[in-house]
Phi, psi and omega in degrees: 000132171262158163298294175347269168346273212304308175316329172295275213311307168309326206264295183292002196018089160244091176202177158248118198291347162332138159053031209274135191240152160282209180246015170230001152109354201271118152307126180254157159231119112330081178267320174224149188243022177090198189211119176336069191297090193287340196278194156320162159099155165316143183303331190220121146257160198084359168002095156263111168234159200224068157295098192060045203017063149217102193313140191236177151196123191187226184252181156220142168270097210255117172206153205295311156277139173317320191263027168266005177292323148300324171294333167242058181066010166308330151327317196246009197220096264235351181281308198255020169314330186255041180253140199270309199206138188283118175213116179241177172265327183179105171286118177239018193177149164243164200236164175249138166278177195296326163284023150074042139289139211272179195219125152311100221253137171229115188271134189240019186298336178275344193253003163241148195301147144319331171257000156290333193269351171277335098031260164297337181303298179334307176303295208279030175244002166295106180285015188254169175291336160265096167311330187291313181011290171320315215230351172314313172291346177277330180280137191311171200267005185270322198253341149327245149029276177314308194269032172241338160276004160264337166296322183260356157303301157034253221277304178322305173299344184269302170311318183266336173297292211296327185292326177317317168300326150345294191278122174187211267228014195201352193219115179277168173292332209273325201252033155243342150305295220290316226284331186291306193283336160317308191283316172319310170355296191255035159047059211028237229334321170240003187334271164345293148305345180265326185276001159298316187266052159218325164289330198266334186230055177322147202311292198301005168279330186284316188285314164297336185245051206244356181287347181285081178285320180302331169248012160271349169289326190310303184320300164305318203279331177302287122025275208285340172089036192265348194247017167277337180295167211209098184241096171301088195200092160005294212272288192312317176298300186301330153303313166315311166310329200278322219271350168319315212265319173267343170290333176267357179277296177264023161068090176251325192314302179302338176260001189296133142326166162227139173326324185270040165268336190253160178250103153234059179257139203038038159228155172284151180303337172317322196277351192325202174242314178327294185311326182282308183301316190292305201308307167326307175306295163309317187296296158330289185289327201279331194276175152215331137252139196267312197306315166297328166291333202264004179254010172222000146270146195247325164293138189280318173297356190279311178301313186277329162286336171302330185284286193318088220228125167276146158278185187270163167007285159311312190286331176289030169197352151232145183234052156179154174303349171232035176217114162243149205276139178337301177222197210265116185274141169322184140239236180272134171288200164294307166312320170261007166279315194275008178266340193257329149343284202262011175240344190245279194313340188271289176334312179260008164298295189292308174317268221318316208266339177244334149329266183283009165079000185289055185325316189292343165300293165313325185283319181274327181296344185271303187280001148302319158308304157297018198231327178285092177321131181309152182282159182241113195200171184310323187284318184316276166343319178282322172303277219281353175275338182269049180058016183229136207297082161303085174246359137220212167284330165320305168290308174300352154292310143020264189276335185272326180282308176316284223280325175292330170250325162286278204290311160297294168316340164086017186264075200281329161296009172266293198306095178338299200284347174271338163267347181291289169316352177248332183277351186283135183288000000 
């Protein structure tokens, strides 16, 4: 038996109230069993209960024994004087408040069904990565459904607070774009490095230059700390030359990267951070506002053409300043339009539309998602190998905060689908 366990059963009251009595014999009514207390403090506050017909309100306290109410000092801790009523698993002791008033005790070891407590044990001793696995296909596509649209509301709000936290006295919406979009760039490997180097070359150095694309590369690539370096390679001494003359211009020198924030080990020359930076750049010299282009197109297809962006010249052929690529590299594919979709533009959409209260916003930022195929990675692959249809970014956003926040954590008690499996007869 877990504490957990006993809290699921207490909070949804699935257990039985027949006759329900305390351990001294007192008739309990249960009107309300509270509201979950993730903090310090008794587990449910607000209680309404009615005991021996005299109505409480206050807290409860859950623990698998009675004498762990001593053990962990609740006696003596004046945070629990207003806990109403004691709910265990097997009463071995009576407990006190700190005036050393008894506390009412309800034992529920007789009072849960026995294949709920098997149930659950099942999940959670379940070696596969979906604890559900077994049992996913018997639960209906409604309570499915429901909990793959309460995770990706989630993740979206979770996603869009951090961006919301950006913006304030020292940050617009355009460089909480500029700085958002930098880091997609890079794609988790260089993600970091790239939203360092959107901090190091702030938005409005690009915006004096943006009719220029050779000197938002000089600036980035200088920046990123790629022009320290001694290449007999034309196009590199002049960008060496162009970002010496604006880095002493706009004092830049003092914020440069060192080459060893970026990573290319184990990536294709397509994924290089070079190849990213020149792409960045254009996309950087062709938009001059991102934010407004990216909150007032609307079509995903409108979007993914605006994405499809060549890097210049030099970069369709080389992919470092002394490395030329065999053929020709692209530009941003696919994979990486719809990855700058769903980590920048759904995200920042999403801030902006609950900032500013903008449904319609929120509402086309959901629906840019069913419209992006879905991503493809190992957690995905496991949803579709359990039976469940991933059929965009909506579900593959989905399906990774279900299994990365539910299913990896072992929280089935949480979970629509896991309260569905334990409580079903």
């Amino acid at each position: 038996m877990k504490e957990d366990f006993l809290h699921f059963v207490w909070k949804h009251q699935y257990f039985d109230k027949k006759n329900l009595v305390s351990t001294n014999k007192e008739p309990i009514n249960i009107f309300h069993p509270g509201f979950q207390n993730f903090d310090s403090g008794p587990d449910f506050s607000n209680t309404k209960l009615r005991i021996d017909n005299i109505d409480w309100h206050g807290h409860t306290e859950i623990h698998i024994k009675s004498s762990h109410w001593n053990a962990h000092a609740h006696q003596s801790n004046p945070a629990y004087d207003q806990v109403i009523l004691h709910v265990v698993w097997e009463d071995d002791r009576t407990v006190h408040r700190s005036d050393g008033t008894k506390i009412p005790t309800l034992e529920l070891k007789n009072r849960i069904a026995s294949s709920q407590m098997k149930r659950y044990e099942g999940l959670m001793h379940h070696k596969g990565h979906i604890l559900c696995i077994d049992q996913l296909n018997s639960i209906n596509n409604i309570t499915k459904l429901s909990m793959f649209d309460r995770v990706l509301m989630s993740r979206l709000e979770y996603k869009s607070t951090l961006i919301q936290n950006m913006v304030g006295k020292h940050c617009t919406w355009e460089e909480v774009t500029y700085q958002t979009l930098a880091k997609n760039f890079g794609f988790k490997i260089n993600a970091y490095a790239f939203l360092e180097l959107a901090r190091a070359l702030p938005l409005k150095y690009i915006h004096k230059h943006s009719d220029s694309l050779f000197q938002i590369e000089a600036m980035l690539f200088g920046q990123a700390g790629f022009l320290e370096e001694t290449y007999e390679v034309k196009y590199f001494k002049h960008l060496k030359q162009e970002y010496n003359f604006l880095s002493h211009k706009y004092d830049l020198k003092n914020r440069q990267l060192a080459t060893h924030y970026w990573k290319f080990l184990r990536l294709r020359p397509a994924n290089f951070p070079t190849i990213r930076i020149a792409q960045f750049a254009i996309l950087c010299h062709i938009q001059r506002n991102l934010f407004s282009l990216f909150k007032e197109v609307n079509t995903y297809e409108d979007i993914a053409e605006i994405l499809s962006i060549l890097q210049s010249e030099f970069w369709q052929y080389h992919y470092h300043f002394d490395k030329r690529a065999k053929k020709a590299l692209t530009g941003l594919g696919k994979f990486s339009i719809n990855n700058i979709i769903i980590n920048t533009i759904v995200p920042l959409r999403m801030a902006y539309g609950r900032l500013k209260d903008k449904q319609d916003l929120i509402e086309n930022a959901i629906a840019l998602l069913e419209k992006v195929p879905a991503e493809s990675n190992n957690i995905v692959t496991k949803w579709r190998k359990a039976g469940i249809d991933v059929k965009n970014a909506f579900y593959s956003q989905a399906s990774l905060e279900l299994y990365n926040s539910f299913c990896k954590e072992k929280k089935c008690l949480f979970c629509n689908i896991g309260i569905s499996i334990i409580r079903s007869s």
